[in-house]
C-alpha positions as CSV (number, residue, x, y, z in Angstrom):
1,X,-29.6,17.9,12.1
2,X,-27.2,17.9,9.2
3,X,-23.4,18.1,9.6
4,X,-22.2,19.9,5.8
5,X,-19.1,19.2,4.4
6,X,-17.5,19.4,1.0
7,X,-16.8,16.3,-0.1
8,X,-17.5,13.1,1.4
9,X,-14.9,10.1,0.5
10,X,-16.2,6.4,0.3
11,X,-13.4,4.0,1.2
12,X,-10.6,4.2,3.5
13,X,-8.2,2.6,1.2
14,X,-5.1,4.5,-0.9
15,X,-7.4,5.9,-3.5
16,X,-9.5,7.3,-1.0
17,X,-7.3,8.7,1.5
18,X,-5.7,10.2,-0.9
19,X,-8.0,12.3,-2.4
20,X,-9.5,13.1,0.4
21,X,-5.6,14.3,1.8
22,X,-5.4,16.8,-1.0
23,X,-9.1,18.1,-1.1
24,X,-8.5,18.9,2.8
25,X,-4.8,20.7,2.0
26,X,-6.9,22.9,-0.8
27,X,-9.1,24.3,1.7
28,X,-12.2,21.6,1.2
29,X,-14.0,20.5,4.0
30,X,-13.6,16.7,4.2
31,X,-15.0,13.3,5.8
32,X,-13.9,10.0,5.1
33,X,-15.7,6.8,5.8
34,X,-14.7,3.3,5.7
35,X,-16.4,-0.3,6.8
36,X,-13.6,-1.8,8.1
37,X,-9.9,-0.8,9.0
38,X,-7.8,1.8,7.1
39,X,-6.3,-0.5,4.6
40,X,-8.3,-3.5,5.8
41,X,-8.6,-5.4,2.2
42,X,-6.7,-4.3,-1.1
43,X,-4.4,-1.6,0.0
44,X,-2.8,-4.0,2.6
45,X,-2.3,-7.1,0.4
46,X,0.1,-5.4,-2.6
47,X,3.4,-7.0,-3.3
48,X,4.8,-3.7,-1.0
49,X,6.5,-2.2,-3.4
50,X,6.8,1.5,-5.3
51,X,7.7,0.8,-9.0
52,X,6.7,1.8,-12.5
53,X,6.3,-2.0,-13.4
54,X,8.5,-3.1,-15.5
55,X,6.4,-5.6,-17.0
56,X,4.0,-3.2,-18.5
57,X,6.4,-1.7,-21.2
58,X,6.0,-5.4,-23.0
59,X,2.4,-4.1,-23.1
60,X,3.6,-0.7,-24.3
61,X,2.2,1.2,-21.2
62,X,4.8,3.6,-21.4
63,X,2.5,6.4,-20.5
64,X,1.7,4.6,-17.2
65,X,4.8,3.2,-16.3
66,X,6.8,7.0,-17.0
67,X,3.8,8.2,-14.5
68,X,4.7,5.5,-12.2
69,X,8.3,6.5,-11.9
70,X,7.5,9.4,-11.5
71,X,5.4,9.4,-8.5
72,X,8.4,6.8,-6.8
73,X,10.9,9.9,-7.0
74,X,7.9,12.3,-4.8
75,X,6.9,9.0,-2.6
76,X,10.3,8.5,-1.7
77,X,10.8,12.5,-0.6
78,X,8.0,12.1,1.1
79,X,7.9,9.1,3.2
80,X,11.6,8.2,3.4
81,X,10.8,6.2,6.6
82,X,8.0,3.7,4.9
83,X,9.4,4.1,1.5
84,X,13.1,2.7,0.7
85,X,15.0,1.7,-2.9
86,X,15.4,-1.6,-3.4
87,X,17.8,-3.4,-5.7
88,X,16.3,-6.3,-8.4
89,X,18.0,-8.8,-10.0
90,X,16.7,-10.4,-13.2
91,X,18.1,-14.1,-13.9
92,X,18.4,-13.8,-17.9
93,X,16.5,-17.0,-19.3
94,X,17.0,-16.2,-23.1
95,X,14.8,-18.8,-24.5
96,X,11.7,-16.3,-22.5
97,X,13.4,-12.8,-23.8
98,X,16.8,-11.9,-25.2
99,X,19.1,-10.0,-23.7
100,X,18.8,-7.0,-26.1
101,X,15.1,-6.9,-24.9
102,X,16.0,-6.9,-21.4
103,X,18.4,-4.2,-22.0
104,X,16.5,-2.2,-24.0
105,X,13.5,-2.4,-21.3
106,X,15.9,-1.5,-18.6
107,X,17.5,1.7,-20.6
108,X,14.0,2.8,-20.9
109,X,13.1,2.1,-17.1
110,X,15.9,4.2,-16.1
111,X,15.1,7.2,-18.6
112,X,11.3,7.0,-18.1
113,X,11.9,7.2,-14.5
114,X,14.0,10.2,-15.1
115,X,16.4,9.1,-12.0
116,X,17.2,11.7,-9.7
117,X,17.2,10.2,-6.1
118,X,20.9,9.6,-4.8
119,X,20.5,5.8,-3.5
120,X,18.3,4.8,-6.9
121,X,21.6,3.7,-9.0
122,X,21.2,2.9,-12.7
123,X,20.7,-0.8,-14.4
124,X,23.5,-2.8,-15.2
125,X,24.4,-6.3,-16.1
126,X,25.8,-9.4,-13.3
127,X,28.4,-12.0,-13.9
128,X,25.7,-14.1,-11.6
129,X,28.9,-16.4,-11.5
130,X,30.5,-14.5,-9.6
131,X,28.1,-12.2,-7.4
132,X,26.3,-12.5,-4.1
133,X,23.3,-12.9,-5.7
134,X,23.7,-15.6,-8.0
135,X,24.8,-17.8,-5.0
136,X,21.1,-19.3,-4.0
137,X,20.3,-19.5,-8.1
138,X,20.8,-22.3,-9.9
139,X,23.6,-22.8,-11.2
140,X,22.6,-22.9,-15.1
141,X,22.0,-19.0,-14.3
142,X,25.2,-17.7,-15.0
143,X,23.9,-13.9,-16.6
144,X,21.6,-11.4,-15.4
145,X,20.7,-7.6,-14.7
146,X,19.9,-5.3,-12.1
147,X,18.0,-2.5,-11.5
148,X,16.0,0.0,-8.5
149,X,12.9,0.0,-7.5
150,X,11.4,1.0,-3.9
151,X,9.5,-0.8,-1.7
152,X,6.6,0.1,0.9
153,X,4.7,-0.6,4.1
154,X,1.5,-0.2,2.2
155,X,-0.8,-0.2,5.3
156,X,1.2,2.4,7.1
157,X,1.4,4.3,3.5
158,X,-2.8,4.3,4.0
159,X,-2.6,5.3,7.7
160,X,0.2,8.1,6.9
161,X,-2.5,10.0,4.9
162,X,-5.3,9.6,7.0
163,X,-3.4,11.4,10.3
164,X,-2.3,14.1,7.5
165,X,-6.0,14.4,6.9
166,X,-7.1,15.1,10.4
167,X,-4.4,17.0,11.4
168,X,-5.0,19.6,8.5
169,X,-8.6,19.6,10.0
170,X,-10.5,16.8,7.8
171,X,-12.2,13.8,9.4
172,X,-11.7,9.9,9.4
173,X,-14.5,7.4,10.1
174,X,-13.0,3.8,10.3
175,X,-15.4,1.0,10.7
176,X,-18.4,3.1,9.4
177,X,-20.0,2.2,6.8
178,X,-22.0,4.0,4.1
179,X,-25.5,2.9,4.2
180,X,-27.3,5.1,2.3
181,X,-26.5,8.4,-0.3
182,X,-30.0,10.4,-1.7
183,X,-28.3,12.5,-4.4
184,X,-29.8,15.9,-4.6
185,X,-29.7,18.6,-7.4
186,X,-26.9,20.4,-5.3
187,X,-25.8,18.1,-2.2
188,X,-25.5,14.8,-1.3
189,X,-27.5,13.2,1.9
190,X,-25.7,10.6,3.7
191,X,-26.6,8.4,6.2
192,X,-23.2,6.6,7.8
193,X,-24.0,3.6,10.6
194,X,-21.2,2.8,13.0
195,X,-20.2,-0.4,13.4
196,X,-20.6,-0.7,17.3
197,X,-24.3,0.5,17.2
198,X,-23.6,4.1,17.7
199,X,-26.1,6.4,16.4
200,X,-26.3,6.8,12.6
201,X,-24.8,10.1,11.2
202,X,-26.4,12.3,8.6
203,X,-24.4,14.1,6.8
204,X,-24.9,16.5,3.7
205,X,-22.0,17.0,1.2
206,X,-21.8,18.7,-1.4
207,X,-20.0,16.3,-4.0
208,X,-19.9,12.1,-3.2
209,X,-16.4,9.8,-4.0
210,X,-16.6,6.3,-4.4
211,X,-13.4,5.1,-3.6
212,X,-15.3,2.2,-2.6
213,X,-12.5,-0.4,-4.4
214,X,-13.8,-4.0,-5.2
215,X,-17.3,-2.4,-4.0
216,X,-17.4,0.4,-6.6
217,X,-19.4,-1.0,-8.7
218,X,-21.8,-2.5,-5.9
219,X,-22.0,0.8,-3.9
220,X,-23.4,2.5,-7.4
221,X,-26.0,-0.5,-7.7
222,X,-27.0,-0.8,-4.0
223,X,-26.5,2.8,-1.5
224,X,-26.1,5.4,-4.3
225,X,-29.1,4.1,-7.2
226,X,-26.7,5.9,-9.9
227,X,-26.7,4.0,-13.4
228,X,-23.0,3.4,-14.5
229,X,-21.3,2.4,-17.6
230,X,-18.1,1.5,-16.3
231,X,-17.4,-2.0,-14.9
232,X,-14.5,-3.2,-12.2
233,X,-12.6,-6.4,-13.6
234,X,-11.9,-8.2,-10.4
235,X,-9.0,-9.6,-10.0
236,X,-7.2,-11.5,-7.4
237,X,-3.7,-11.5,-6.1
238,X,-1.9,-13.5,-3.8
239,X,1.3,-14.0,-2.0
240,X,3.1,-16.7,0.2
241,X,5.9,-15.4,3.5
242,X,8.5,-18.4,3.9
243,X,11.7,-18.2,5.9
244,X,14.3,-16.0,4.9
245,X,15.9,-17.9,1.2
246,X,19.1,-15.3,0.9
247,X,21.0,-13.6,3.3
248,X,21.4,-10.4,0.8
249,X,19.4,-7.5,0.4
250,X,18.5,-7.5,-2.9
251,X,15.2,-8.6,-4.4
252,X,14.3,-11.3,-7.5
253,X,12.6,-10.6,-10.4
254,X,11.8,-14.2,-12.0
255,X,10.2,-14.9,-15.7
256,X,7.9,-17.4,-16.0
257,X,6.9,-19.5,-19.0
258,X,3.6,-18.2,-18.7
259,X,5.2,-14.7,-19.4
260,X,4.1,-13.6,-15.7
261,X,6.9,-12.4,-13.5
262,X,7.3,-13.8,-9.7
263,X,8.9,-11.6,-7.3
264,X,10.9,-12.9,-4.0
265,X,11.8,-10.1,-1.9
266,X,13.6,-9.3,1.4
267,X,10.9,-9.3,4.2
268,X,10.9,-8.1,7.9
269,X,14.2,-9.4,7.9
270,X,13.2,-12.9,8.6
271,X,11.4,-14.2,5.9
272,X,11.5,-13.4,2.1
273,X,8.1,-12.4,0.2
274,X,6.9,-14.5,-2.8
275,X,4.4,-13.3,-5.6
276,X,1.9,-12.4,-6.8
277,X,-0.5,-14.1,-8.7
278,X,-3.9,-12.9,-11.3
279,X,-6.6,-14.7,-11.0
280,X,-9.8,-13.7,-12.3
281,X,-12.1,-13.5,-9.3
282,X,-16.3,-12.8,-8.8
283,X,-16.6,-13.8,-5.3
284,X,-17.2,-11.9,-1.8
285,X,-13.4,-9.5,-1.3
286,X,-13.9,-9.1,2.3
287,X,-13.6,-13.4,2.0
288,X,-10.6,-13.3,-0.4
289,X,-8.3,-16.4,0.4
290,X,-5.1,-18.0,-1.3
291,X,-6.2,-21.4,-2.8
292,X,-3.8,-24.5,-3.2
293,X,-3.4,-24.0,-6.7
294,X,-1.6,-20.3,-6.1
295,X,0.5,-21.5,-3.3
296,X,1.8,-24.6,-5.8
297,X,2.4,-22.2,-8.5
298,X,4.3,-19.5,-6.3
299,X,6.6,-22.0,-5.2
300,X,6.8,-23.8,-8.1
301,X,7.8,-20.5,-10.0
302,X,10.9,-19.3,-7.5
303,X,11.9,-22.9,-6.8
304,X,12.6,-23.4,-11.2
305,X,15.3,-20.3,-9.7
306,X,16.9,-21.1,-6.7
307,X,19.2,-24.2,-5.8
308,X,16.8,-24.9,-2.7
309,X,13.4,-25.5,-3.6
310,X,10.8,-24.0,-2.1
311,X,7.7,-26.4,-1.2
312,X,4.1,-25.1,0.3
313,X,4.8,-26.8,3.5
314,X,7.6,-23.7,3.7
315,X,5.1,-21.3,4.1
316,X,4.5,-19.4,7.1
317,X,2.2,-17.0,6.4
318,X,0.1,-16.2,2.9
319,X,-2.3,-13.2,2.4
320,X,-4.6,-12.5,-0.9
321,X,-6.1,-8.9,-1.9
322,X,-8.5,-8.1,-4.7
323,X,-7.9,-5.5,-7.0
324,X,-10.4,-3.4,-8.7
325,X,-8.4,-3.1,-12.5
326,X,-10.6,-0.8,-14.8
327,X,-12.1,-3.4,-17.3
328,X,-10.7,-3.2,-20.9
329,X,-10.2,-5.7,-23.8
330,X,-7.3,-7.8,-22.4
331,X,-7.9,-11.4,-22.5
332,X,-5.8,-12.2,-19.3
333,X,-6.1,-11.2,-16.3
334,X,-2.2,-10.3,-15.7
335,X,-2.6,-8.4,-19.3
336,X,-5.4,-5.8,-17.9
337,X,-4.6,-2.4,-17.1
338,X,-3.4,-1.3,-13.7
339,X,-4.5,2.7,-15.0
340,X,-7.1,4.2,-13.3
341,X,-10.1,6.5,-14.6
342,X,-12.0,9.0,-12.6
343,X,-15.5,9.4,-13.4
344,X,-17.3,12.9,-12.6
345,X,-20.9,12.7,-13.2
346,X,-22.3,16.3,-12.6
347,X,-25.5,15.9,-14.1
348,X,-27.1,16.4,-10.0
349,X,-25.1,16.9,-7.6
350,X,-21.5,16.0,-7.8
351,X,-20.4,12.3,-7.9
352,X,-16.5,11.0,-8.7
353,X,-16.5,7.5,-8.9
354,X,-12.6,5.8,-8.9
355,X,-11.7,3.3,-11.2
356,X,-8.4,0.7,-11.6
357,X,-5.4,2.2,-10.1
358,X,-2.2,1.5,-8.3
359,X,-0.8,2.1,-5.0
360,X,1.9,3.5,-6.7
361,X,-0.1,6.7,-8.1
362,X,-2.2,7.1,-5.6
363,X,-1.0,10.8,-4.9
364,X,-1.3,11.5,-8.7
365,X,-4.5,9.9,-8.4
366,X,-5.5,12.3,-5.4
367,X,-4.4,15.0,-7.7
368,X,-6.1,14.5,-10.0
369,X,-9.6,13.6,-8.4
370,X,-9.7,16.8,-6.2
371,X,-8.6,18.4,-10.1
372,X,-11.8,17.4,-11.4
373,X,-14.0,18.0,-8.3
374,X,-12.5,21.8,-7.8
375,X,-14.1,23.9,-10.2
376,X,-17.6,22.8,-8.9
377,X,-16.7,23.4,-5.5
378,X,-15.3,26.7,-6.1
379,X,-12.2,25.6,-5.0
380,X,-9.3,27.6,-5.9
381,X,-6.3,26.5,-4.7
382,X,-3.7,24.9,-6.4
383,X,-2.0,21.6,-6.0
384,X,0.2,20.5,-3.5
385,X,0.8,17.6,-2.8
386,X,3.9,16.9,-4.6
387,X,6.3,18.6,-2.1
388,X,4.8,18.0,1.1
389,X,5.8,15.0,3.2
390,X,3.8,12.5,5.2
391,X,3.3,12.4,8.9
392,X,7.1,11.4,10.0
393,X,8.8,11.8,6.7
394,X,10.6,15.3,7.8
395,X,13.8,13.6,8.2
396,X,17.0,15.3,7.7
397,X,17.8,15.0,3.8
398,X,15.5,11.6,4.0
399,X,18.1,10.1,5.9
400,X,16.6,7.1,8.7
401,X,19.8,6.5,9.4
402,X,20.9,10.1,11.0
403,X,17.2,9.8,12.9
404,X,18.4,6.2,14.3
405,X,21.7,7.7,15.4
406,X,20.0,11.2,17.0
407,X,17.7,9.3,18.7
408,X,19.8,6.6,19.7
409,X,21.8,9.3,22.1
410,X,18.7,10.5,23.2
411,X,17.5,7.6,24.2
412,X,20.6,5.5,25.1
413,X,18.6,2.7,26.9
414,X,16.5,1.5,23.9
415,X,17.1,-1.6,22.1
416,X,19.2,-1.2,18.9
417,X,16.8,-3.0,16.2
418,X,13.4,-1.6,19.0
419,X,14.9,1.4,18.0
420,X,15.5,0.5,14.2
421,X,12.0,-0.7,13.7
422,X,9.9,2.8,15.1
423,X,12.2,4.6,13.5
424,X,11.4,2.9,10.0
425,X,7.5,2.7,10.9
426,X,7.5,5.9,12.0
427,X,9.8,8.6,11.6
428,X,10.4,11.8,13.5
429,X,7.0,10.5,15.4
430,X,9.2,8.2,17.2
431,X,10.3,10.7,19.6
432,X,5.9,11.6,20.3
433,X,5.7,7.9,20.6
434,X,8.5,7.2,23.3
435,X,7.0,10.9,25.1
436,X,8.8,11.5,28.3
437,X,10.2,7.5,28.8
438,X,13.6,7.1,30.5
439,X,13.5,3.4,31.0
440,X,12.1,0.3,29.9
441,X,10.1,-0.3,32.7
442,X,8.3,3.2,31.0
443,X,7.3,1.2,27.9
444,X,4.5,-0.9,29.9
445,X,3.8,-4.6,29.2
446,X,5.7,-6.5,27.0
447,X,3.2,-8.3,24.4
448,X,6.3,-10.3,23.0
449,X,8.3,-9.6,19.8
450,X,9.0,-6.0,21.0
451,X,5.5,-4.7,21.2
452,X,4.9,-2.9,24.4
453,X,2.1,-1.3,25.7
454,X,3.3,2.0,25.0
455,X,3.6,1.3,21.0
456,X,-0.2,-0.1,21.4
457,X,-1.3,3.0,22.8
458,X,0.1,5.5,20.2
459,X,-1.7,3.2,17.5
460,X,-4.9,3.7,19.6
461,X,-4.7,7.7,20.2
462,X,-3.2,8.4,16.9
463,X,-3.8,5.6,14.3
464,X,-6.8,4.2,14.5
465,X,-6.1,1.1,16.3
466,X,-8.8,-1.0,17.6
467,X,-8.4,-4.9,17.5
468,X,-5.2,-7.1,17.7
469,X,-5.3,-7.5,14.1
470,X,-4.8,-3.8,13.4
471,X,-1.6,-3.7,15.3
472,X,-0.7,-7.1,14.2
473,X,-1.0,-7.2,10.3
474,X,-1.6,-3.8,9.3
475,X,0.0,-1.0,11.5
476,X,2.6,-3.7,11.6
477,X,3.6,-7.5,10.6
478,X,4.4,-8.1,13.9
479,X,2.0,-10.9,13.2
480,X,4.6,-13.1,11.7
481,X,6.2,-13.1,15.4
482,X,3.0,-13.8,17.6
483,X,1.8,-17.0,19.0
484,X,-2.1,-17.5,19.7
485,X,-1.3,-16.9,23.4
486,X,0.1,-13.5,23.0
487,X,-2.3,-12.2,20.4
488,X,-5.0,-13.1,23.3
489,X,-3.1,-10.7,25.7
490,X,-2.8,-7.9,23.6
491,X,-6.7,-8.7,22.2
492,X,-7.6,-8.8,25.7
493,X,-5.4,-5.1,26.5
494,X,-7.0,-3.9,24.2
495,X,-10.7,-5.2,24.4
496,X,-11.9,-1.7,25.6
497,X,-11.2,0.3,21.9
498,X,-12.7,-3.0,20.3
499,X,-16.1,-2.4,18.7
């Protein structure tokens, strides 16, 4: 027995959450699948930030990068408690680009971006002499600029949109994978295989995404037997986690030689984010690893910066994603495109296949996807997306701050940065979370790092949550904090949701 829907999504990533999220607002009827966890490879291993990319104008992506900053004004309406501006300071190294460049780059990033939100202030030059953030630079730095961007708990950005999709009625299959699709004249059939041996599903669908990622191209070939002309240039991307190198809260934006830029950001308040690197990659994703070679040039790159050098024995934790770029004519792989093209092959039934992208349009993505697919689903409604917050993000004039303090009376008993870090994860859900707890003691076991029982079971009932890792490195980074002894209690608290 068939179950019918709409429109059936391929990949549990950002591209695929979010067009499923605004097909199921316009009155679609929805399923997601995904083999792994919600934002188990390329989603989760971005340099966590919302920005137009401020490289790309040298490649005269204005179109993209004005789209870009666009979308950071909605995302930060709409998830103010993932999603928070960021300052950037550029060290000016004039032998790489002139200062008139960098100014004229910066007067366009501001305009493009058309800057509206309150905390997202303007660009402006530093005396790196004399401010805070020239003091860990070298001290042949002595001019730079400065300039707002956003940044983002990607993984939690991913897992925002899929509660929004089941709780406006759609449905989200995690660790399911898609093992076979007969297209039809008019429908789709499906067959989706559980990963803990659970009975296969069939399902019947009127039109087929594949937001399969680094698999697009592979999922075409091997489930769906659909002849493409498009290809997905793989590329790889990684980043290195050392100890915190700056005590302020501002980000770095460092040129390199090889006209790449290096970030080093702020991160979980510990630590401080290095990257990312583009390496041209044809291997396995789901076995994507930082080599030696990236690790060297990552520290090599922000140690030519600061006063203290940064060596790979530093590093405490790296992670590498692949990202499926749409292939073009670029020679490098830093230089290819990060825009996206949507493919809608109606010649049987209905089949959208996502291409490229950035975790940065994904909701214009969405929007445009479900754009395409409407008028052969008889789909009518408009679009909607662009004023509606996330799960959590209905915070009083986007303010985390006035939700800390409310709920900091409420709950007088909680610790301060306990407190600090559900309220930043997420939002007015904090208060579903904590339920009817008066006390510590109501929180259950302590796992260690403040992770208690009662955090773990919310991310069960409500999130998807089903192995250590999950709750660890992807709900949260929590990870960073956790010896091999404690991940085996939580693993082992948890060894009843594990498939």
């Amino acid at each position: 027995m068939f179950e019918d829907v709409d429109l059936l999504v391929v990949g549990g990533g950002i591209n695929g959450v979010g067009i499923a999220r605004d097909a199921v607002g316009r009155g679609l009827r929805v399923l997601v699948c995904e083999q792994d966890d919600l934002a188990a490879h390329t989603s989760s291993a971005s340099t966590k930030l919302i920005h137009g990319g401020l490289r790309y104008l040298e490649q005269y992506e204005f179109k993209l990068v004005g789209k870009a900053l666009a979308e950071r004004e909605v995302l930060l309406q709409a998830a103010p408690h993932i999603i928070s501006p960021l300052r950037f300071v550029l060290p000016h190294q004039p032998h790489l680009r002139p200062a008139w460049m960098i100014r004229i780059g910066l007067f366009l990033y501001d305009h493009l971006g058309r800057v509206k939100h309150p905390t997202l202030k303007p660009s402006r030059g530093l005396d790196l002499r004399t401010d805070i953030t020239g003091r860990p630079l070298r001290d042949e730095f002595v001019r730079g600029f400065v300039y707002s961007d956003a940044r983002v708990q990607d993984a939690r950005l991913v897992v925002l949109n899929a509660m929004d999709i089941r709780e406006r009625g759609g449905e989200v299959l995690t660790r399911t994978r898609c093992i076979a699709a007969q297209r039809g004249s008019s429908s789709w059939t499906v067959q989706l295989q559980p990963r803990d041996g659970g009975p296969v599903r069939e399902v019947r669908a009127k039109a087929l995404v594949n937001a399969a990622g680094p698999w697009a191209a592979r999922f075409l070939d091997d489930i769906a037997h659909v002849a493409h002309d498009h290809t997905v240039r793989l590329v790889k991307g990684s980043h290195i986690v050392v100890p915190r190198l700056f005590e302020h809260d501002h980000a770095y934006i460092f040129q390199q030689p090889d006209r790449r830029i290096v970030f080093a950001i702020p991160y979980e308040r510990e630590f401080t984010l290095i990257g990312t690197t583009d390496v041209e990659y044809q291997a396995d994703p789901s076995q994507v690893e930082i080599s030696e070679d990236e690790t060297r040039y990552l520290c090599e790159a922000v140690s030519s910066y600061f006063k203290k050098p940064v060596r790979p024995q530093d590093v405490v934790w790296a992670y590498s994603g692949v990202r499926p770029l749409l292939s073009d004519d670029s020679d490098s792989a830093s230089e290819a495109t990060r825009d996206y093209l949507l493919g809608l092959d109606t010649q049987a039934a209905p089949l959208l296949n996502v291409f490229g992208g950035k975790l940065t349009t994904f909701r214009r993505l969405g929007e445009d996807a479900v754009d395409q697919l409407a008028p052969v689903l008889g789909c009518k409604q408009g679009t909607w997306t662009a004023g509606a917050v996330l799960p959590g993000g209905d915070v009083a004039e986007g303010r985390i701050e006035g939700l800390v303090s409310q709920l900091a009376v409420t709950f007088p008993w909680l610790p301060q940065d306990l407190l600090e870090r559900w309220c930043h994860s997420y939002g007015t859900r904090t208060r579903r979370l904590l339920g009817g707890a008066k006390s510590m003691t109501d929180l259950g076991e302590h796992f260690g790092a403040g992770l208690y029982a009662r955090e773990v079971d919310y991310l069960q009932a409500h999130e998807w949550a089903c192995a250590a890792e999950d709750v660890l490195w992807r709900r949260s980074k929590l990870g960073l904090h956790f010896d091999p002894a404690m991940r085996e209690r939580l693993a082992a608290y948890m060894s009843p949701a594990t498939p």
